[in-house]
N, C-alpha and C positions, 0 to 999 in steps of 0.2 A: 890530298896534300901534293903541291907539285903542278896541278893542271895550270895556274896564271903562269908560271914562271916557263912551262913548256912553251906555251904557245903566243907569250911575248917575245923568247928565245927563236924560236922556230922563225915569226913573222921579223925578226932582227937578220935573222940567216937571208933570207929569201929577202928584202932591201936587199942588202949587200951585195947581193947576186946579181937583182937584177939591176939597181940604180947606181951600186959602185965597180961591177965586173968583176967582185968578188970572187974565184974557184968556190963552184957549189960546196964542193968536199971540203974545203978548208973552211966554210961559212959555218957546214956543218957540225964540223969539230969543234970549233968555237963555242958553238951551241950548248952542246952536250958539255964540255968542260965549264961551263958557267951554272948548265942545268943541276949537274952534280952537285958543285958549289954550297947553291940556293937549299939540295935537300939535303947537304949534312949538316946545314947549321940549323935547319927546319928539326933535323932529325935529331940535334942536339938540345933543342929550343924546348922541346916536348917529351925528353929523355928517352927517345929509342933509341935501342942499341944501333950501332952503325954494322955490326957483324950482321943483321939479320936473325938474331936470336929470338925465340919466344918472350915476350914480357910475360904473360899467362896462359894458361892454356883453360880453358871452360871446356866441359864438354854438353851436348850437345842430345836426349835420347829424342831417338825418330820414333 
């Protein structure tokens, strides 16, 4: 979950950068505040907690 939205964020940053003279750093900001965005409502969409809580725990014998 997350990888389209990263790396259409990410090639949005880098335009800006390079064909609007964009501040990399402020390109990047941008980025990440939008990336966030895409994965709480992802995160919402598919009811994971936003805290990062266990939905379940399985275990696992080796």
């Amino acid at each position: 979950m997350g990888g389209y939205y990263t790396s259409r964020y990410l090639l949005t940053a880098l335009n800006q950068t390079v064909i609007q003279g964009l501040s990399g750093r402020i390109a990047l900001e941008d980025a990440v505040k939008e990336i966030n965005k895409e994965m709480r409502r992802k995160q919402s969409e598919f009811g994971i907690p936003e805290d990062g809580s266990v939905l379940y725990a399985e275990r696992i014998d080796e």
